[in-house]
C-alpha positions as CSV (number, residue, x, y, z in Angstrom):
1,X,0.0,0.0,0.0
2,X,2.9,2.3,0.0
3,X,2.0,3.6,-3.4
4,X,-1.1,4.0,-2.4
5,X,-0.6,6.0,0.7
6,X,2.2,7.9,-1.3
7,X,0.4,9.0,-4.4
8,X,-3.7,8.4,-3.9
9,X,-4.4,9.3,-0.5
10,X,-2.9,12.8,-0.9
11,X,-5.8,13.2,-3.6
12,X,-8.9,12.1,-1.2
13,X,-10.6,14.9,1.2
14,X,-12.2,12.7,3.8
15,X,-11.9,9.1,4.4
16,X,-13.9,7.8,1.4
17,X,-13.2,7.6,-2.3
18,X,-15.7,7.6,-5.2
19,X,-15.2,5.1,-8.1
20,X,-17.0,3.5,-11.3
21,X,-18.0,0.0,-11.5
22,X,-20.0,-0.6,-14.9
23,X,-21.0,2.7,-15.2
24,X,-22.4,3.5,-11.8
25,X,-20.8,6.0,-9.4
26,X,-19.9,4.1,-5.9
27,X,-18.3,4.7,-3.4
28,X,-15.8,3.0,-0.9
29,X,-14.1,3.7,3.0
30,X,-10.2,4.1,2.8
31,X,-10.1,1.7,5.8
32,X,-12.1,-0.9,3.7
33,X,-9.7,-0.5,0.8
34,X,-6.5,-0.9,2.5
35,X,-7.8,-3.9,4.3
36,X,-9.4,-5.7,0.9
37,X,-7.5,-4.8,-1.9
38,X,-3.3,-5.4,-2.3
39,X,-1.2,-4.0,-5.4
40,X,-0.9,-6.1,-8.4
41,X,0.3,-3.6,-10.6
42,X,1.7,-0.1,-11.1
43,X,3.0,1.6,-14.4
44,X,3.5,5.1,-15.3
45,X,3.5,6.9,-18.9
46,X,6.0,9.6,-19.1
47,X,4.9,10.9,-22.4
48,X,1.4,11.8,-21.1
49,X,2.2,12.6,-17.7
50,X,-0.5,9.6,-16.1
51,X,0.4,6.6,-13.4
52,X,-1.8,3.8,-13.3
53,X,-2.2,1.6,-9.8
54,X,-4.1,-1.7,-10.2
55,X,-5.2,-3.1,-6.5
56,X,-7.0,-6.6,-6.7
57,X,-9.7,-7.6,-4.2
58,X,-8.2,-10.7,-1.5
59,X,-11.3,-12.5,-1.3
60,X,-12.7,-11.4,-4.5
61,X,-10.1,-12.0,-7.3
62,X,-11.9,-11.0,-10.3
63,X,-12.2,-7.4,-8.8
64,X,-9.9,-4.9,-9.7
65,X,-9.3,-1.5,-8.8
66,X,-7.3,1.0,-11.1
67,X,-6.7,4.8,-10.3
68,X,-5.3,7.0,-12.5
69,X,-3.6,10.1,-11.6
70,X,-2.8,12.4,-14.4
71,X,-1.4,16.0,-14.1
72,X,-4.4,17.5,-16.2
73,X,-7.1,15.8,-14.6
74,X,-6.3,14.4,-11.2
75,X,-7.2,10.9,-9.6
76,X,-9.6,8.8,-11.2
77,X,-10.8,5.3,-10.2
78,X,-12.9,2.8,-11.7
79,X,-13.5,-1.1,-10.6
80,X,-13.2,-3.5,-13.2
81,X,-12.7,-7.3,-13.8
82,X,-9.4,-9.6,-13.6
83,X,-9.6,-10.1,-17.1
84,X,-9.9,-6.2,-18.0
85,X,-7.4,-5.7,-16.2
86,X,-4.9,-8.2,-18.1
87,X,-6.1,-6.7,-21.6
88,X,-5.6,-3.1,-20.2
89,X,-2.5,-3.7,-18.4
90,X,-1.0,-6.1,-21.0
91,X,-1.7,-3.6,-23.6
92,X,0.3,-0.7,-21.7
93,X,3.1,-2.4,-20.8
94,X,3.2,-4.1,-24.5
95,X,3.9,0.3,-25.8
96,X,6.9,0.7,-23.7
């Protein structure tokens, strides 16, 4: 969760973060997060200024979440499958 504290948390004004999961604005405790979820993943893209962090759910392992932080547009996190994840994060790392 080091990356995590280091590079979301600054981002979040109270102890609760909002996220998408198929299209629908959730929401989701800080304390529930760090407690549920562990890193899988982490790249960054120079070029366009964005860092990705992929976080996979212990007990559920087809959940995924991704932030984004990007200079223009700040942190953004959506929830998404395992297998979304792989296609997304495959793809990325396949540009380097």
């Amino acid at each position: 969760m080091d990356k995590f504290e280091a590079y979301v948390l600054p981002y979040l004004v109270n102890s609760y973060f909002r996220y998408l999961a198929d299209g629908e604005a959730k929401s989701m405790s800080v304390e529930y997060f760090q407690k549920s979820f562990t890193s899988i993943a982490a790249t960054e893209l120079i070029n366009s200024g964005q860092r990705y962090f992929y976080y996979q759910n212990k007990e559920t392992l087809e959940l995924v979440m991704r932030f984004r932080i990007s200079q223009a547009g700040g942190l953004s996190a959506t929830m998404m499958r395992f297998s979304d994840f792989e296609k997304q994060f495959c793809h990325k790392t396949d540009k380097k």
